[in-house]
C-alpha positions as CSV (number, residue, x, y, z in Angstrom):
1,X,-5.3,-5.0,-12.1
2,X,-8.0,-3.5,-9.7
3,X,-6.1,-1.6,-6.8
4,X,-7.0,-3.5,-3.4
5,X,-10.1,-2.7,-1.3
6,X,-11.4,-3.5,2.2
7,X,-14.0,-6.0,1.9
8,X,-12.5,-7.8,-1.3
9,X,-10.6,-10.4,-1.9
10,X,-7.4,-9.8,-3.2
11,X,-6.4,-11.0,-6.6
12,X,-3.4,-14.0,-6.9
13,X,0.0,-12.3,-5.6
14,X,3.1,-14.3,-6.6
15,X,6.6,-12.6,-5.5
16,X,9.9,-13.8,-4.8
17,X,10.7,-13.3,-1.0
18,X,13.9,-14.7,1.0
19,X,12.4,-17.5,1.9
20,X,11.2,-18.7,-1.6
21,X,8.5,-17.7,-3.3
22,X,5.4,-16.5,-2.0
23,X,2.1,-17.1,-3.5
24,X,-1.0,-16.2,-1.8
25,X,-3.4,-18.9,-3.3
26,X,-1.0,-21.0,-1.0
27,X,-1.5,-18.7,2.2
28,X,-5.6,-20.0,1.6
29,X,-6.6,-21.1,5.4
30,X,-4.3,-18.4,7.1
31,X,-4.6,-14.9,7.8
32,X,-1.4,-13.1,7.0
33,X,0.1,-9.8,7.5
34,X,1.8,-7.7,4.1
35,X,3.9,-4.5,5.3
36,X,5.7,-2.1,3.3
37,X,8.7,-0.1,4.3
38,X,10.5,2.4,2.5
39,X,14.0,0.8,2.7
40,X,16.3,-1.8,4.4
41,X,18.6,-0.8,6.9
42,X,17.2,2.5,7.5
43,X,16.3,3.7,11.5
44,X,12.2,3.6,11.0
45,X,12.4,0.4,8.7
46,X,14.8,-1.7,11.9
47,X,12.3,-0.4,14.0
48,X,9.8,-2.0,12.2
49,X,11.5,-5.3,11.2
50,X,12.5,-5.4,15.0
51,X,9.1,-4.9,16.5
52,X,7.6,-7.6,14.1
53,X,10.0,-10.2,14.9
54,X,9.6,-9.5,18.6
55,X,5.7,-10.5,18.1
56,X,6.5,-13.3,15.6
57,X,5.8,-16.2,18.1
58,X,2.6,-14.6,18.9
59,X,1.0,-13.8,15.5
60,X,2.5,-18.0,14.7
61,X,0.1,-18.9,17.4
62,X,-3.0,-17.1,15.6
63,X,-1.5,-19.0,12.7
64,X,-1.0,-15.5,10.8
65,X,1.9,-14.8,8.9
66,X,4.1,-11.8,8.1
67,X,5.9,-11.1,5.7
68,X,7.7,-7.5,4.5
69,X,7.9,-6.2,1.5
70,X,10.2,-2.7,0.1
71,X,11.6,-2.2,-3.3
72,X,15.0,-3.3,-2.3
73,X,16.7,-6.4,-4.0
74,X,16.6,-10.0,-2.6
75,X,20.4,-9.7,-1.8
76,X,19.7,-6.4,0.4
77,X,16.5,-8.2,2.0
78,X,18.8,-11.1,2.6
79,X,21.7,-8.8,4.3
80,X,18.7,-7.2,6.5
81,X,17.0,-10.1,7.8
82,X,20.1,-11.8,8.6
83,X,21.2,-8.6,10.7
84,X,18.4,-8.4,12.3
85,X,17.4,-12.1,13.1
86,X,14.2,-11.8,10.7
87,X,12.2,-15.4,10.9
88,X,9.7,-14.0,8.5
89,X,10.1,-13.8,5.1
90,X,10.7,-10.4,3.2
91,X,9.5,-9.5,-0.4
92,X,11.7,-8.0,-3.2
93,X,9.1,-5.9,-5.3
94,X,11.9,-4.3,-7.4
95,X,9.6,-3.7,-10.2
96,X,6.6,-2.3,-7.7
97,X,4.4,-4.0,-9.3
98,X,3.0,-5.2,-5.5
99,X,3.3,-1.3,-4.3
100,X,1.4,-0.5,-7.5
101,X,-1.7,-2.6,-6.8
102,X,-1.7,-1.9,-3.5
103,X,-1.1,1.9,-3.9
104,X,1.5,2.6,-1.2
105,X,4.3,4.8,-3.5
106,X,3.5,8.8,-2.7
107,X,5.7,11.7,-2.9
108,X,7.9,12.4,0.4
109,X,9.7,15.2,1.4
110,X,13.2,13.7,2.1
111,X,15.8,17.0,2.9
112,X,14.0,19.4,1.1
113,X,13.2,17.4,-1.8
114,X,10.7,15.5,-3.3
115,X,11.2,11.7,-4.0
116,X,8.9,8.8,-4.5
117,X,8.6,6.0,-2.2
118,X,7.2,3.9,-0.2
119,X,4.3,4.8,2.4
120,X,4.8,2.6,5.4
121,X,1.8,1.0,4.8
122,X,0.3,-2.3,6.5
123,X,-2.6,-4.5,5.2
124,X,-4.2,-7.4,7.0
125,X,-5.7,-10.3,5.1
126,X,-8.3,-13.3,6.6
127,X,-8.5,-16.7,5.9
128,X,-10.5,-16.1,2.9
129,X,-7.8,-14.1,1.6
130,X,-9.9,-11.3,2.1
131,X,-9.0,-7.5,2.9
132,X,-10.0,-6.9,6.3
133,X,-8.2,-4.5,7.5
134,X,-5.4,-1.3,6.5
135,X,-3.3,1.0,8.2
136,X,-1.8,3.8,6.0
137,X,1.0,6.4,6.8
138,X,1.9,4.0,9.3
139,X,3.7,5.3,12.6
140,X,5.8,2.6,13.6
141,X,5.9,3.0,17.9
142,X,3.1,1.0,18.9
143,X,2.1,-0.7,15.2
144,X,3.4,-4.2,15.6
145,X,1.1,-4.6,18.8
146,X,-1.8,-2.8,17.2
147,X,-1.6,-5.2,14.3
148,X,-1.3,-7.9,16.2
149,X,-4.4,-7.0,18.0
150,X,-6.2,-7.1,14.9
151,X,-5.3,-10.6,13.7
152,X,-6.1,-11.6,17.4
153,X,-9.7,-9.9,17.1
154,X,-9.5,-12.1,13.6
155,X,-8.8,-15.2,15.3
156,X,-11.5,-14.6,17.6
């Protein structure tokens, strides 16, 4: 599959998410939100999750979606997004086949060592189903409301 690009349309994504599947010929019409995380449960990743459901109602009103994606299993996304209240749905790509084609695994320094994960990662998708825009070694203070700026500068 060709890795992801601004400007292009991205190819038919199917995944299983806690909510039921997710298929983004289906998402056709509305701009949606994918963000990756390293790992359920962790201090960054809450952080995240938190400050994503705090904006829900306002990315519903640009009739965006949002949904988060880690390499966790459905049963650990489950546990997470009822701790945390999640309304949106969250994506178990076990087999990273969505982290693959949308190139967010790297090396991390974790303790002293090296390990391969996740690169909290964000990509923002139009109507069209069309790339518009990325953020890449995402800092998460402040990224919720920057995203959401960008779907609103979407909706515009």
């Amino acid at each position: 599959m060709t890795p992801i690009a601004i400007g292009r349309p991205l190819p038919p994504l199917t995944a299983e998410t806690t909510q039921g599947s997710f298929d983004s010929a289906a998402l056709r019409g509305k701009p949606f939100v994918l963000y990756f995380y390293p790992k359920d449960n962790t201090p960054g990743c809450t952080t995240e999750a938190q400050d994503f459901r705090d904006r829900h109602a306002q990315f519903l009103a640009l009739d965006c979606q949002i949904f988060g994606i880690s390499r966790d299993t459905l049963k650990s996304h489950q546990g997470f997004a009822d701790k945390q209240c999640l309304p949106f749905p969250l994506i178990a790509d076990s087999d990273e086949a969505l982290c693959a084609l949308f190139g967010v695994m790297k090396q991390k320094n974790m303790y002293g060592k090296q390990v391969r994960g996740i690169e909290r990662s964000t990509f923002l998708v139009d109507r069209q189903g069309v790339l518009v825009q990325e953020w890449r070694g995402v800092r998460v203070p402040g990224h919720a409301d920057e995203v959401l700026q960008a779907a609103q500068n979407l909706a515009a």
